[in-house]
C-alpha positions in Angstrom: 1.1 25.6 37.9 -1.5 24.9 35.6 -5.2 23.5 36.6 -7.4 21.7 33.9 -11.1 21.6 34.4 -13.4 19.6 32.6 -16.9 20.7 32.5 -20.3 19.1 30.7 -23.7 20.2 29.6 -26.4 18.7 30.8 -29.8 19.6 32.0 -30.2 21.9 34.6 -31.0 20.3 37.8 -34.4 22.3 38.4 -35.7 21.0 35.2 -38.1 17.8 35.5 -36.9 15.4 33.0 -39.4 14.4 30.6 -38.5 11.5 28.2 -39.4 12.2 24.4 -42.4 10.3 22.9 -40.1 8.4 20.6 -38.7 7.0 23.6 -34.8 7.7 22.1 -33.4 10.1 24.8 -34.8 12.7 27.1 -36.6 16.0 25.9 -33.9 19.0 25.6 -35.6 21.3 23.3 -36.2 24.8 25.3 -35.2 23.2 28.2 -33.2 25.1 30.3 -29.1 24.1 30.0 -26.3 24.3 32.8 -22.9 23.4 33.9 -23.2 19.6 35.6 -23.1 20.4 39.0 -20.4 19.0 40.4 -17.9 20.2 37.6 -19.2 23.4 38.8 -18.1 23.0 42.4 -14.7 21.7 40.4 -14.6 25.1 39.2 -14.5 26.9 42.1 -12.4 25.2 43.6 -9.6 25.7 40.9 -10.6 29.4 41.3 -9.9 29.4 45.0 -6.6 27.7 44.6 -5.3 30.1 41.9 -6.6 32.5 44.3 -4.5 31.3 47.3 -1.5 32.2 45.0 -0.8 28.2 44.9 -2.0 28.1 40.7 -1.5 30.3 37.8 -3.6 29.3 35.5 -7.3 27.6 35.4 -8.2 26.0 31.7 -12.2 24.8 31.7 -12.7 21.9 29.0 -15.9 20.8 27.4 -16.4 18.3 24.8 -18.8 18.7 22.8 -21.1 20.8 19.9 -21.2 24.6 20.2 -23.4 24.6 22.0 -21.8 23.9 25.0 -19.6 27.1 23.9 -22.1 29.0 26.7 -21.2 26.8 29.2 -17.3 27.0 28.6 -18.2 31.2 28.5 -20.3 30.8 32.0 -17.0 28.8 33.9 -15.0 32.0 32.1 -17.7 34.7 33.6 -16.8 32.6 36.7 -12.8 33.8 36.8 -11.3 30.7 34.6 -8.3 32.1 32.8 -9.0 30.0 29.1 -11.4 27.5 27.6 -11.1 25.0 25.1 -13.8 23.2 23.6 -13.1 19.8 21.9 -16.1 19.5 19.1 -17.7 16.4 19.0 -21.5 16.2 17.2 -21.4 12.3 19.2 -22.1 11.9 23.2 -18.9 9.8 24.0 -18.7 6.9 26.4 -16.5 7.7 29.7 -13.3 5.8 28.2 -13.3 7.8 25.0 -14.0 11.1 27.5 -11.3 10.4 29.7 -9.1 9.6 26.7 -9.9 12.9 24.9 -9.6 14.8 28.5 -5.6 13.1 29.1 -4.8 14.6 25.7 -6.0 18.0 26.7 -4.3 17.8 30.0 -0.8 16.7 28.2 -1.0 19.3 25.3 -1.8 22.1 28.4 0.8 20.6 30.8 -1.6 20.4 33.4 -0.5 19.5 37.1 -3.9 19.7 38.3 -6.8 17.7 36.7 -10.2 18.5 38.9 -13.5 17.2 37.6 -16.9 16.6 39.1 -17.6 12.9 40.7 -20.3 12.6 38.3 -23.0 14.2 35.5 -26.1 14.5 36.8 -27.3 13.1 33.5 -25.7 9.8 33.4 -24.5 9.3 36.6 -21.4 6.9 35.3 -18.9 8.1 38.2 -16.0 6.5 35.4 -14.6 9.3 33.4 -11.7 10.8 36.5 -10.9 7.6 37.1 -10.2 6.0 33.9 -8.2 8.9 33.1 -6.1 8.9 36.2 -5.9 5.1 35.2 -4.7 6.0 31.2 -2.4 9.0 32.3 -0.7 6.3 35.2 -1.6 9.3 38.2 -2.2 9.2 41.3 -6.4 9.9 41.8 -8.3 10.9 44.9 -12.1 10.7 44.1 -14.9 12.2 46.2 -13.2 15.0 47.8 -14.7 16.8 50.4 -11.3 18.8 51.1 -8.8 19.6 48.8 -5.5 21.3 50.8 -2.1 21.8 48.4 1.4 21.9 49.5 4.0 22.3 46.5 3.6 19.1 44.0 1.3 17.1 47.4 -2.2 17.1 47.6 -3.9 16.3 50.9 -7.4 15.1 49.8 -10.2 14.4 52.6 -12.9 11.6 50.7 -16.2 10.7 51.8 -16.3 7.4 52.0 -18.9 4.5 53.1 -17.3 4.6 56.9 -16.7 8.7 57.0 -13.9 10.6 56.2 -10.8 9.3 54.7 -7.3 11.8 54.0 -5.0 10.9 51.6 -1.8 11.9 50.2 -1.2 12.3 46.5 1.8 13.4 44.4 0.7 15.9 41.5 0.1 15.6 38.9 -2.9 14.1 39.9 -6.6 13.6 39.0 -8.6 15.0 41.6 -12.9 14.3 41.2 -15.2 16.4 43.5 -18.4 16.0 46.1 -21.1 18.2 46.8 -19.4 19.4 50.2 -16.1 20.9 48.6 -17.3 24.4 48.4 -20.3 26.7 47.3 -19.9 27.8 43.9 -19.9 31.4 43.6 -22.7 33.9 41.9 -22.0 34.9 38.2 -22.3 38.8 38.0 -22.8 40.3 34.8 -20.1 42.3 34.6 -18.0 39.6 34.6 -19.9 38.2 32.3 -19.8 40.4 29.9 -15.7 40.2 30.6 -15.8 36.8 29.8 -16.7 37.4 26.1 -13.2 38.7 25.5 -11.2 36.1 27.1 -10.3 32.9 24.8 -12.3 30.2 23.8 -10.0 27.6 21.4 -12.1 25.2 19.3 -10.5 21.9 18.7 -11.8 18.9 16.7 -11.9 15.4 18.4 -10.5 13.7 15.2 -7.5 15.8 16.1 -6.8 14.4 19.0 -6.5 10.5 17.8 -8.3 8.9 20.5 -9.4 6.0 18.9 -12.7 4.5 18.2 -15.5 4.6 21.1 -16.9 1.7 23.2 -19.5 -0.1 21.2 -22.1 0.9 23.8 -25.3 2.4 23.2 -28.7 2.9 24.5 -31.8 1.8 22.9 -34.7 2.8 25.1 -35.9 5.3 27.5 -38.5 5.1 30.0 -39.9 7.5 32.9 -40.0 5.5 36.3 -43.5 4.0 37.1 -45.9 6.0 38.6 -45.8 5.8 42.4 -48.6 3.8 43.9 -50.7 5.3 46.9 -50.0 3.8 50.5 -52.2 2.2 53.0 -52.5 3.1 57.0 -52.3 -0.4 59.2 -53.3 0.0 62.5 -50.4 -2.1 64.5 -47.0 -3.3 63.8 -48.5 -6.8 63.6 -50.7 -5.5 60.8 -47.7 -4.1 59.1 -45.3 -6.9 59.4 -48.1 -9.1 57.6 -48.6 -6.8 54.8 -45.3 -6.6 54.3 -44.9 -10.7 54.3 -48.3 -10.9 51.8 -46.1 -8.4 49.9 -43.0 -10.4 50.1 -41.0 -8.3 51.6 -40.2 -10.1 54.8 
């Protein structure tokens, strides 16, 4: 059984974003890079099933410049078996990631496809499902559990009302919450053991995807400074500053 993980670079989440003065994207020069955070709890939790003897393989995937080569090299210091990096010099809309992602996932085999709910940099929450939607799949998004029994996944989601468990027959798309698991520490010596396991380089023209989503952005802008607050002395005094404010 084969798990495919896909995996972006992005910001690290300790960093305070700071939008460039040309107002075309956010600052990223010596700024401090990581593995998305959820894709990183998607890790793990590929590691753990191989792990529980019910996997034999777990591929990372990154699309993306070389860059994101360190990346792909930290999910390998992490215990993933192989990493593939699909090299793209564009940042691709979610329909032309999930497109590039299915390919990956049929060329590999894959019975498993786990990926992070979301990027902490876009927040789109699109790319698992469209591809669960292209490759015709079941998908369980949100999982908060993730159990295995031969070609069935049992997938506990968080949902608006709670919990919900589901039932899915693999191959599947599985995308991950915050409450999976803990993502394990990085030692250095498996880091430097990481440096000899493979990393294949593919080209995203290779795969024939198709041309992207005419979408783009054309302005950045931090959020507005906060404004200071004002003390009342009642809840009659509040209830009438909130209706002067409009509010109410």
């Amino acid at each position: 059984m084969k798990i495919l993980v896909g995996i972006k670079r992005v910001v690290d989440y300790n960093v305070r974003i700071r939008v460039r003065p040309d107002g075309r994207g956010v600052e990223t020069d010596g700024v401090k890079m990581s593995i998305n955070p959820f894709d990183e709890i998607a890790i793990e939790e590929a590691l753990r099933i191989r792990e529980s003897g019910k996997a034999d393989e777990v591929i990372v995937v990154s699309i993306g410049g070389d860059e994101c080569q360190q990346q792909l090299r930290t999910a390998l210091a992490m215990g993933a078996d192989r990493a593939i990096q699909v090299n793209s010099s564009e940042a691709l809309q979610p329909l032309s990631l999930a497109r590039a992602l299915l390919k990956v996932a049929q060329s590999e085999s894959a019975d498993l496809v786990i990926l992070g709910k979301q990027a902490i940099d876009d927040d789109n929450s699109q790319t698992g499902q469209m591809m669960a939607a292209l490759w015709g799949r079941p998908q369980a998004t949100f999982a908060s559990r993730v159990e295995l029994d031969g070609t069935t996944a049992r997938v506990t989601r968080e949902v608006d009302a709670g919990l919900e468990t589901i039932e899915v027959e693999l191959p599947a798309v599985i995308t991950v919450d915050l409450r999976l698991n803990q993502p394990r520490f990085v030692k250095l010596p498996d880091i430097m053991k990481a440096k000899r396991k493979p990393l294949d380089r593919t080209e995203l023209g290779d795969l024939d995807i198709g041309a992207d989503a005419p979408l783009s952005v054309s302005d950045f802008a931090p959020p507005p400074a906060r404004g200071g607050g004002i003390k009342v002395d009642d809840a009659a005094a509040l209830v009438a500053e909130l209706k002067q404010r409009g509010l109410v």
